[in-house]
C-alpha positions as CSV (number, residue, x, y, z in Angstrom):
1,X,-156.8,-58.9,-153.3
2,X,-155.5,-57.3,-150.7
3,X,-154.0,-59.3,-147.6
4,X,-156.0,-58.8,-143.8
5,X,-155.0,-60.3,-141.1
6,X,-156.3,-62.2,-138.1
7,X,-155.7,-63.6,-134.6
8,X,-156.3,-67.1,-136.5
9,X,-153.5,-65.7,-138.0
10,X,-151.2,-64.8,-134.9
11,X,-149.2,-66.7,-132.3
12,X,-148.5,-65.5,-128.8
13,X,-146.2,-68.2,-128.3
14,X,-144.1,-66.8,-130.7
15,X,-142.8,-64.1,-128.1
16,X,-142.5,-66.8,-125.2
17,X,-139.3,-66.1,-124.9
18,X,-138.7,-63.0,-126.8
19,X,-138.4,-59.7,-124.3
20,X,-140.7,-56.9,-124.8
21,X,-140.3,-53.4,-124.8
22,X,-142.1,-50.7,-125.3
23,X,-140.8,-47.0,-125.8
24,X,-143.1,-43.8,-124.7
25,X,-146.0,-43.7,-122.2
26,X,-148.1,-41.4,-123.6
27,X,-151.4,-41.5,-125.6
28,X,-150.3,-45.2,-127.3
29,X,-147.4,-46.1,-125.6
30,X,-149.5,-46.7,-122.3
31,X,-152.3,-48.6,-124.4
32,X,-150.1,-50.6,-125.6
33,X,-148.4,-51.6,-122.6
34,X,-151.3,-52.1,-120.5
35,X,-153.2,-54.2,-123.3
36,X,-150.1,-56.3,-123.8
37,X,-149.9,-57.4,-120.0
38,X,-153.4,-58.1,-119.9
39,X,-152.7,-60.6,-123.1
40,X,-149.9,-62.1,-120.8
41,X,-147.6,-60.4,-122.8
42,X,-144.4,-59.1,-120.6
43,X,-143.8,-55.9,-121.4
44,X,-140.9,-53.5,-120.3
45,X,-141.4,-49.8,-120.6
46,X,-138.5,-47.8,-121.7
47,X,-138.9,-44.0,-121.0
48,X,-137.4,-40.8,-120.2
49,X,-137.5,-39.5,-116.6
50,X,-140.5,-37.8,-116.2
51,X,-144.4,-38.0,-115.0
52,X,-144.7,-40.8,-117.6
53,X,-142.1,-43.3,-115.9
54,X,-143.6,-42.2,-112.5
55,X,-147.4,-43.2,-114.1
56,X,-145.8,-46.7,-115.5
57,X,-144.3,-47.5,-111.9
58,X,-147.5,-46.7,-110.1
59,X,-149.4,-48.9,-112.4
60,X,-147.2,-51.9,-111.8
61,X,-144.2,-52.0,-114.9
62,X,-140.7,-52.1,-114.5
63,X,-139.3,-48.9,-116.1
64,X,-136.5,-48.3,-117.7
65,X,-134.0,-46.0,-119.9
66,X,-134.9,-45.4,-123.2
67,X,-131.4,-46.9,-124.3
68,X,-132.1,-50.1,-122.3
69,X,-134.7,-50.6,-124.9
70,X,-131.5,-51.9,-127.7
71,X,-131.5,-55.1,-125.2
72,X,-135.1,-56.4,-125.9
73,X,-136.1,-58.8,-129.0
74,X,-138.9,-56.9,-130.1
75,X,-138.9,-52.9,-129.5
76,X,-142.2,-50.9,-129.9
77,X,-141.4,-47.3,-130.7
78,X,-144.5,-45.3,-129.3
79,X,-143.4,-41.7,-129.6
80,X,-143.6,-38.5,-132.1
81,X,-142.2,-39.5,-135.9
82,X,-139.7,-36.7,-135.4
83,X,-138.6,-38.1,-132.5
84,X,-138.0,-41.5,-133.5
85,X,-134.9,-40.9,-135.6
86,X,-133.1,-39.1,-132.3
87,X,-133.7,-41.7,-129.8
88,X,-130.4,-43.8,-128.2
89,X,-131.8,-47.0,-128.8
90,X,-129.6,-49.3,-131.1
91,X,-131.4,-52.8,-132.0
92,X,-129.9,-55.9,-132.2
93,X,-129.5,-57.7,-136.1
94,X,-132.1,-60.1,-134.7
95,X,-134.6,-58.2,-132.8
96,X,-137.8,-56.8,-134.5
97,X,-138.3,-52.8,-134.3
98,X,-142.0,-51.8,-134.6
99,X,-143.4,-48.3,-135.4
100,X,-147.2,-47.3,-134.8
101,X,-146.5,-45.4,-137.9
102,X,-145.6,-45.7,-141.4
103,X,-143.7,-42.2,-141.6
104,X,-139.9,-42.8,-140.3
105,X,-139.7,-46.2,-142.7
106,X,-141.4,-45.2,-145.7
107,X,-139.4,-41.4,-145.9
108,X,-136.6,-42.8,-144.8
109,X,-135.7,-41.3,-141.5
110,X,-135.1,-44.1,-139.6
111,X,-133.2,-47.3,-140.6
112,X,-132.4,-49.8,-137.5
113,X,-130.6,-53.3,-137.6
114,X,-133.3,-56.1,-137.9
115,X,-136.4,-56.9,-138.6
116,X,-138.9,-53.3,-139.6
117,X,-142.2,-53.3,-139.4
118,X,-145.6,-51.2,-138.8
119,X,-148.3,-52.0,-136.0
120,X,-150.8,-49.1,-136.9
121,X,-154.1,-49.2,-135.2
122,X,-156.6,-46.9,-136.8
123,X,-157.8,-45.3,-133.5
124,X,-156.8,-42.6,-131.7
125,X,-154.1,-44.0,-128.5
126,X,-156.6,-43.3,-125.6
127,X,-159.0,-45.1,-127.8
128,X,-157.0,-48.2,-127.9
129,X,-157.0,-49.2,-124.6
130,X,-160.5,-48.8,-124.5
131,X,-161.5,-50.8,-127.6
132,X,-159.5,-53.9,-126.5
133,X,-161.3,-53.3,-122.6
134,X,-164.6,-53.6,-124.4
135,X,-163.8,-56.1,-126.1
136,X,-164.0,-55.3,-129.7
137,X,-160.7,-54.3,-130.5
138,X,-160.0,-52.2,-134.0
139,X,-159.0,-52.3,-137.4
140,X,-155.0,-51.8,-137.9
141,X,-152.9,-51.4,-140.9
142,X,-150.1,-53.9,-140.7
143,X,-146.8,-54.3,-142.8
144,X,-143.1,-55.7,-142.9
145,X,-140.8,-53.3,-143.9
146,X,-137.6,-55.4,-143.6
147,X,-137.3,-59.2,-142.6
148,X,-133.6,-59.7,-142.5
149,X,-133.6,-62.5,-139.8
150,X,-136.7,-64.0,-141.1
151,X,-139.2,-63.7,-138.3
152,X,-140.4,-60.3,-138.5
153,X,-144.3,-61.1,-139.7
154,X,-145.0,-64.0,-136.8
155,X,-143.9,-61.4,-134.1
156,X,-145.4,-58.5,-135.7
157,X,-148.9,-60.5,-135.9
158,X,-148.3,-61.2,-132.1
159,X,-148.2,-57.7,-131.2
160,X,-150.8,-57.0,-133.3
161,X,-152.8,-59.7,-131.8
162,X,-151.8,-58.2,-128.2
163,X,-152.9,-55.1,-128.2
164,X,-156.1,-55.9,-130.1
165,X,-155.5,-54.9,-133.5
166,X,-156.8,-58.4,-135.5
167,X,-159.9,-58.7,-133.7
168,X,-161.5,-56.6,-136.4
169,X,-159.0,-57.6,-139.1
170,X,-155.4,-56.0,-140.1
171,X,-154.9,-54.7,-143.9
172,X,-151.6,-55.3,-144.7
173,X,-150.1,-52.2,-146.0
174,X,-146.6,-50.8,-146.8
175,X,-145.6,-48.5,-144.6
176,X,-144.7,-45.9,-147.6
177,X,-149.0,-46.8,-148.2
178,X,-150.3,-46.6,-144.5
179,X,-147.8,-43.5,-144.2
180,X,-149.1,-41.4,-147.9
181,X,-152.7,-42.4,-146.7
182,X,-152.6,-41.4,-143.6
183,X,-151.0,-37.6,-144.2
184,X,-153.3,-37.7,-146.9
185,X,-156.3,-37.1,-145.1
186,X,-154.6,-34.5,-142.7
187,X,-153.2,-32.7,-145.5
188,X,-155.6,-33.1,-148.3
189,X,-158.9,-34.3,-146.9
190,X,-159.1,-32.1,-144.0
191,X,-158.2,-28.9,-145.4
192,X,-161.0,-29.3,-148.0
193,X,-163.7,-30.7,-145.5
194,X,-162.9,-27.8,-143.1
195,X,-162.9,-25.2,-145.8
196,X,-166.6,-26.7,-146.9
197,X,-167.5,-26.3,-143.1
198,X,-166.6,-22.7,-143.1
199,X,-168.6,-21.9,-146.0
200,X,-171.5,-23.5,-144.7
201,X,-171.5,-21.5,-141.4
202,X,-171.2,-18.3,-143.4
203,X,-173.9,-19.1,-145.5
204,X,-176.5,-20.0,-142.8
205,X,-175.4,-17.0,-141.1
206,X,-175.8,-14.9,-143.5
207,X,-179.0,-16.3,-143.8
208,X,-180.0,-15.4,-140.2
209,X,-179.3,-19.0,-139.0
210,X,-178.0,-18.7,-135.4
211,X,-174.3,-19.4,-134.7
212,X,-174.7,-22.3,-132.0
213,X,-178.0,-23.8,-134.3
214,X,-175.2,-24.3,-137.2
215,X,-172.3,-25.7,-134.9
216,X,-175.2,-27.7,-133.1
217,X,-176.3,-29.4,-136.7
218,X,-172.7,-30.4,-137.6
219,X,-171.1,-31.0,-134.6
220,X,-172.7,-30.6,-130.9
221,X,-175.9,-32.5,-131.4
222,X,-174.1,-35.7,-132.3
223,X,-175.9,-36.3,-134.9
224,X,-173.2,-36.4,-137.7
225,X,-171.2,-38.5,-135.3
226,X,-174.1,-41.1,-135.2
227,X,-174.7,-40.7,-138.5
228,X,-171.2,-41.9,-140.0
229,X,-171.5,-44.2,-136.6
230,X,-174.1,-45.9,-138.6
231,X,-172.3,-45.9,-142.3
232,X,-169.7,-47.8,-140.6
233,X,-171.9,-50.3,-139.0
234,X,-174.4,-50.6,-141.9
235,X,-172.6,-49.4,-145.0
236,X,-174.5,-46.5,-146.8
237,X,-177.3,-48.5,-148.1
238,X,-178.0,-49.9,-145.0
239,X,-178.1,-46.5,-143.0
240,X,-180.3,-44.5,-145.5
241,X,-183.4,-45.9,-144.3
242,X,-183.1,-44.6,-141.0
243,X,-183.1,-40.6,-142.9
244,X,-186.6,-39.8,-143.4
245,X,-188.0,-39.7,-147.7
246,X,-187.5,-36.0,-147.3
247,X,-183.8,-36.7,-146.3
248,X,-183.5,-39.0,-148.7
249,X,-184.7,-37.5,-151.6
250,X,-182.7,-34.2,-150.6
251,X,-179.9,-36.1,-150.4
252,X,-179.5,-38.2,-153.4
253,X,-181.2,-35.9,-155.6
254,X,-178.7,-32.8,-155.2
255,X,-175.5,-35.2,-154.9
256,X,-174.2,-34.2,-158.0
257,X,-174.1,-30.3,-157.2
258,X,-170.9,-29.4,-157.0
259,X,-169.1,-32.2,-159.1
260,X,-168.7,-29.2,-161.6
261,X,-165.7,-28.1,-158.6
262,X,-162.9,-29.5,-160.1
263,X,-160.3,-29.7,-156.3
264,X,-158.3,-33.2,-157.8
265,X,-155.5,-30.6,-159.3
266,X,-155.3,-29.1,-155.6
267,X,-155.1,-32.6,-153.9
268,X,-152.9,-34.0,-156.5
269,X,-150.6,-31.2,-155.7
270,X,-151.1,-31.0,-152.5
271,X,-150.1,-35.1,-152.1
272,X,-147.0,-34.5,-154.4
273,X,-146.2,-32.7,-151.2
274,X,-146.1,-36.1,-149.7
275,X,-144.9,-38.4,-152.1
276,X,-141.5,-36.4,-153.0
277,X,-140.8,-36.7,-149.7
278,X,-141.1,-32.7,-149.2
279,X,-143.0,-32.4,-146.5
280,X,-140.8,-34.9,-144.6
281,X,-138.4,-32.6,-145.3
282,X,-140.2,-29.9,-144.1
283,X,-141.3,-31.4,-140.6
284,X,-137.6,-32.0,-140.0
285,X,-136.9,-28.5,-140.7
286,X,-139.7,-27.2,-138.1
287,X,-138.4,-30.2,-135.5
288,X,-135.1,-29.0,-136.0
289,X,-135.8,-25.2,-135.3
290,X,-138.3,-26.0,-132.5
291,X,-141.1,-26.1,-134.3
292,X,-141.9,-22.7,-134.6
293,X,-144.7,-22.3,-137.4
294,X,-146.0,-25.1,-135.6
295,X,-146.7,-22.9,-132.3
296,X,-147.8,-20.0,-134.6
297,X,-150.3,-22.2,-136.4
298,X,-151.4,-23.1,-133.1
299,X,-152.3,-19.4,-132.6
300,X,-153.9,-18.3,-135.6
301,X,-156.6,-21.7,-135.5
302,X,-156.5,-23.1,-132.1
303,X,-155.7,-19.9,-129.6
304,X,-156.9,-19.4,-126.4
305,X,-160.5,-17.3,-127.5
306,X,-161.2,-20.0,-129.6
307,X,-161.3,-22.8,-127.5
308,X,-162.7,-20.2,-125.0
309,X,-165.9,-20.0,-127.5
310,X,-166.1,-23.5,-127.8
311,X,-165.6,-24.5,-123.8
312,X,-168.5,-21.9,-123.0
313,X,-170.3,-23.1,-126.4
314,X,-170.0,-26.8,-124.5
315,X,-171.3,-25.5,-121.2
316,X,-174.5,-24.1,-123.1
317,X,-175.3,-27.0,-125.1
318,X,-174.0,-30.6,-125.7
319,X,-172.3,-32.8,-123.5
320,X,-170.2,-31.0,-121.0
321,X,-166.7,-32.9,-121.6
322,X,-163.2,-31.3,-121.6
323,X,-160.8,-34.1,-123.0
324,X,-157.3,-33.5,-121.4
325,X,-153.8,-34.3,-123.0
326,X,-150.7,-32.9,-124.0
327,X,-150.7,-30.0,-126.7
328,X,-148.8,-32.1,-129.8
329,X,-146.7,-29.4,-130.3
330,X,-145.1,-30.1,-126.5
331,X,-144.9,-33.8,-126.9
């Protein structure tokens, strides 16, 4: 049975006299910081020049260099995967690196002295800080990659525990696992769920179904969002009754519609992208070159007329919310 975690499990006391640092202020590098000083956790921030070390002075942490990060005992790398394998950061034998990610460990691309090991919170970085303000924390995928001075789980679990990731329970994963799972629903899941999307819009439409009634029904209205809000909270079973016998029936009887569709031979060849390590390969490539397919993806699905529709699409209907944060493909 697979292993999870909790703060029954974890030890602050374990880092009493360990120094902390933590490497990028961004979307979970500032999460992270902020939740570990509120768990009386003292943590340094190590980061380049820029807004990010001005934001980390103004709200009340000693920052750094990036390199001074190779001094601390346990070093929290919150920045791009592609980045990670450049940074000037050289860890002692006995300090404990940990990545938010599985990717750099389990392809390969990164292979520090000391302890390895993966504190991956499954929520967005913003989202983090939140959770553990609220009080609920999140689930996180947790795992030792190497334990060469022998500590690395017992300060792993106190990091976990300080930004909130065993209040709802850690799965201990592999990085190589947390890192194929997680590229796995970019890569395989999404492509096929937005490609079903598509073809639903262009069927309602050409069935004289309004444009913003079909976005409204699977996105705007919220409902969807509540809906899966609800399987989470309730499980399937429990969140059926709340659809009305119509729904239900609709639902359960037509489930088995397209099972004909046979797409495992595209998402089994889609992950053997993954696995053999080719799209690793790949992503180094783009970093490399400056990730240029990257900014040309950007304008064939994500330009500016596009997010033009859906800003004044916003305005019109829905809540009226413009999330702000830097464009991934600047970070």
């Amino acid at each position: 049975m697979t292993t999870i975690h909790y703060e029954a499990d974890a030890d602050l006391s374990v880092l009493d006299e360990q120094t902390v640092a933590v490497v990028g202020y961004g979307n979970q590098g500032r999460s992270w910081a902020l939740n570990l000083r509120d768990s009386g956790i003292d943590a340094r921030v190590c980061v380049r020049n820029d807004e990010s070390r001005t934001l980390a002075i103004r709200e009340g942490f000693h920052a750094a260099e990036v390199e001074a990060a190779g001094e601390a005992d346990v070093i929290c790398l919150l920045v791009p995967d592609d980045v990670i394998p450049e940074l000037p950061i050289t860890p002692r034998d006995d300090a404990l690196t940990i990545v938010a990610s599985g990717y750099t460990l389990a392809f390969d691309r990164f292979d520090p002295a000391g302890d390895q090991a993966m504190v991956a919170p499954r929520m967005l970085g913003p989202e983090v800080r939140l959770c553990y303000e609220e009080g609920w924390g999140f689930i996180t995928a947790l795992g030792v990659h190497k334990d060469r001075p022998g500590t690395a789980l017992p300060r792993s679990l106190a990091i976990a525990q300080g930004i909130g990731g065993l209040r709802q329970g850690a799965i201990e994963l592999t990085p190589r696992q947390e890192a194929v799972l997680d590229l796995a629903v970019e890569q395989v899941l999404s492509p096929v769920l937005t490609h079903v999307n598509n073809a639903f819009v262009r069927l309602m439409m050409e069935n004289d179904i309004p444009l913003e009634a079909t976005i409204t029904e699977l996105m705007l209205s919220g409902e969807v969002e509540r809906s899966y809000r609800l399987v989470r909270q309730l499980g399937f079973v429990g969140q059926l009754g709340f659809h009305s016998p119509t729904s239900q029936y609709g639902q359960l009887s037509r489930r088995g519609a397209f099972d004909h569709l046979d797409v495992h031979e595209r998402m089994e060849e889609l992950l053997d992208d993954i696995t053999s390590g080719r799209f690793a390969d790949e992503w180094d490539e783009q970093r490399d070159a400056g990730h240029p397919r990257l900014r040309e993806l950007w304008q064939i699905h994500a330009n500016d007329e596009i997010a033009g529709f859906e800003l004044g699409l916003r305005r019109r209907l829905g809540e009226q919310v413009t999330p702000t944060g830097p464009a991934p493909v600047d970070e």
